[in-house]
C-alpha positions as MATLAB code, in Angstrom:
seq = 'XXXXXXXXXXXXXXXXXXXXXXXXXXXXXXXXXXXXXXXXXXXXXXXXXXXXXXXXXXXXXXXXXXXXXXXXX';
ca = [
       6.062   -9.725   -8.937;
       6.349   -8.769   -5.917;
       4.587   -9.828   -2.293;
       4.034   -6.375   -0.260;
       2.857   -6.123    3.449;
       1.304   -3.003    5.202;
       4.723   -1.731    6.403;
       5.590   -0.782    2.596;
       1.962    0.342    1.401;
       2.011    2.121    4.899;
       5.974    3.797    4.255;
       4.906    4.654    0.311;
       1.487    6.482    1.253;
       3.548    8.601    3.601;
       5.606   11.069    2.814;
       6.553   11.781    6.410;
       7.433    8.097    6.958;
      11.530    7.589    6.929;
      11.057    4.952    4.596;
       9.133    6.682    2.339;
      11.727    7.186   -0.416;
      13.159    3.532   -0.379;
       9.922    1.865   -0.420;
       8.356    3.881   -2.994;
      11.478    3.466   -5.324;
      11.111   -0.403   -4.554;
       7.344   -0.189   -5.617;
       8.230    1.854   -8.712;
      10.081   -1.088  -10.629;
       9.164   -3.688   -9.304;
       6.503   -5.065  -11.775;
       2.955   -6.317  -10.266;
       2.217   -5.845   -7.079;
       0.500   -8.681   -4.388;
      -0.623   -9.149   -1.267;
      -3.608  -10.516    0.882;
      -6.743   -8.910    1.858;
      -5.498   -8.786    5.297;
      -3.163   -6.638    4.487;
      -5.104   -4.614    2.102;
      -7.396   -4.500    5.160;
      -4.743   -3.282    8.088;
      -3.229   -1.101    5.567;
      -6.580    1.165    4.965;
      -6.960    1.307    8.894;
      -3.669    2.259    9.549;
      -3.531    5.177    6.571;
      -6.714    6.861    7.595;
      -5.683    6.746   11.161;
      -2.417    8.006    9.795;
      -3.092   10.390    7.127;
      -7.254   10.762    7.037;
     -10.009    9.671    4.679;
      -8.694   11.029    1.315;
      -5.506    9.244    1.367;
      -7.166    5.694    2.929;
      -9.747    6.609   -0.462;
      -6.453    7.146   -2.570;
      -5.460    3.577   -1.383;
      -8.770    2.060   -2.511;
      -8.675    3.431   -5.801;
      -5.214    1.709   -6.097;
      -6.563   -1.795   -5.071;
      -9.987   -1.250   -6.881;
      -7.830   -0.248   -9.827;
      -5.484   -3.528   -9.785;
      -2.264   -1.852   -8.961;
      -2.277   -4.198   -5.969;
      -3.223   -7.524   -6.503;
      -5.156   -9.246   -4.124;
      -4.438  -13.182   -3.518;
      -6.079  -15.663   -1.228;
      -4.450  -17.199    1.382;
];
């Protein structure tokens, strides 16, 4: 398991982010994914104001889908 914040989600989404590779490759192994709706919630602003509607819908799909769990605080 492993407890993600927005600058991660924000670095793997992307590719123009300097981070990009690292974080992704982190993501890639490193079993379930969790975090807290806050997050979920600043990372969605921050991609569409980043990278537009498609890729903020990409990042719903994901959460909707359970690749990011979603824990209460």
């Amino acid at each position: 398991m492993l407890v993600v914040d927005t600058s991660v989600l924000l670095a793997a989404a992307d590719n123009a982010d300097p981070d990009h590779a690292s974080c992704t490759r982190a993501l890639e192994g490193a079993g379930p994914l969790v975090t807290t709706a806050l997050v979920i919630a600043e990372s969605a602003y921050l991609i569409r104001w980043q990278l537009g509607a498609a890729a903020e819908a990409a990042f719903f799909r994901a959460v909707a889908a359970g690749e990011i769990g979603v824990e209460p605080i």
